[in-house]
C-alpha positions as CSV (number, residue, x, y, z in Angstrom):
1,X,97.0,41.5,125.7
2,X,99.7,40.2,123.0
3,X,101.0,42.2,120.0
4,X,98.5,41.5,117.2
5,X,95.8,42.2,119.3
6,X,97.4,46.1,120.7
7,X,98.0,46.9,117.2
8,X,94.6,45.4,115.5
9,X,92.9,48.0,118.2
10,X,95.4,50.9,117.9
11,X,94.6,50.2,113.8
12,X,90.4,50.1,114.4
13,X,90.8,53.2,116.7
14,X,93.2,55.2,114.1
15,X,90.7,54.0,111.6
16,X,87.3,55.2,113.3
17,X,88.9,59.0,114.5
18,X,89.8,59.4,110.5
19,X,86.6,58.7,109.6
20,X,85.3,60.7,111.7
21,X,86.8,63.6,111.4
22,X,86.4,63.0,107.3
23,X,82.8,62.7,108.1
24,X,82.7,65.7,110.4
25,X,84.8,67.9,107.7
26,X,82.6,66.7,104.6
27,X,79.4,67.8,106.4
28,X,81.0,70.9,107.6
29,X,81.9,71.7,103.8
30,X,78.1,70.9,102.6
31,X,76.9,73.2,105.6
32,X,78.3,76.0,105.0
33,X,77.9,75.9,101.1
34,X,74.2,75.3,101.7
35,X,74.1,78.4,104.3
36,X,76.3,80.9,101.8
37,X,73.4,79.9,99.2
38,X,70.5,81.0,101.9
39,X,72.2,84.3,103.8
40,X,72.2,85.5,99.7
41,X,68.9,84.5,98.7
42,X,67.3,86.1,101.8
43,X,69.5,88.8,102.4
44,X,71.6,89.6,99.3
45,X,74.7,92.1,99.2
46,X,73.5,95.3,98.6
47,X,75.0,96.9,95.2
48,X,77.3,100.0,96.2
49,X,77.1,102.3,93.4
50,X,81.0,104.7,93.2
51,X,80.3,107.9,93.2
52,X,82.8,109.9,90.7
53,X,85.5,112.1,92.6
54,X,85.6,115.5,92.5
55,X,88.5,116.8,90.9
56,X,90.6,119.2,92.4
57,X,91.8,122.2,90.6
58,X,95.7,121.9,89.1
59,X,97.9,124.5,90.3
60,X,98.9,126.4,86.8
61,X,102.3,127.0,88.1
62,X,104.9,127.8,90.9
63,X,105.1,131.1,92.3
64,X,108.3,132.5,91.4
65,X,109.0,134.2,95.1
66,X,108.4,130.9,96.6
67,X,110.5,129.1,94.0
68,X,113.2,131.1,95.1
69,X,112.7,130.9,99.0
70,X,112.6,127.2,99.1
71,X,116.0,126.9,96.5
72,X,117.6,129.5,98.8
73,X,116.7,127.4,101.7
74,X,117.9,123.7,100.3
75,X,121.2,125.9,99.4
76,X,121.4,126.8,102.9
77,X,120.3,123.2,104.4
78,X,123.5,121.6,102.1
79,X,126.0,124.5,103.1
80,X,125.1,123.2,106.9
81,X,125.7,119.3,106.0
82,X,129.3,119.8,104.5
């Protein structure tokens, strides 16, 4: 085969495997928009309704005895470090 006629075919081949791969991907797109559209009209999302949180009672304050353990105890840990 000469030159013209090797790149003329590699050109038709290169040619027909875009197309069809366009055509492939442009029916892939319709597909699937056309079976979003049916899975929610026969079997739509069910609507989750939040239930409100309970709330967990605040502390009203420290206890002073632990307040005092845990500073002697960070004292104790920084004494150690130096």
């Amino acid at each position: 085969m000469s030159e013209p006629g090797l790149v003329t075919q590699g050109l038709e081949l290169m040619f027909f495997g875009m197309g069809t791969v366009f055509v492939f991907l442009t029916m892939l797109v319709f597909v699937t928009g056309f079976m979003s559209k049916l899975v929610n009209k026969y079997a739509p999302e069910e609507v989750v309704v939040p239930t409100p949180a309970k709330k967990r009672p605040q502390p009203q304050g420290v206890d002073p005895q632990l307040l005092k353990v845990l500073s002697a105890a960070v004292k104790e840990h920084r004494a150690r470090q130096k």
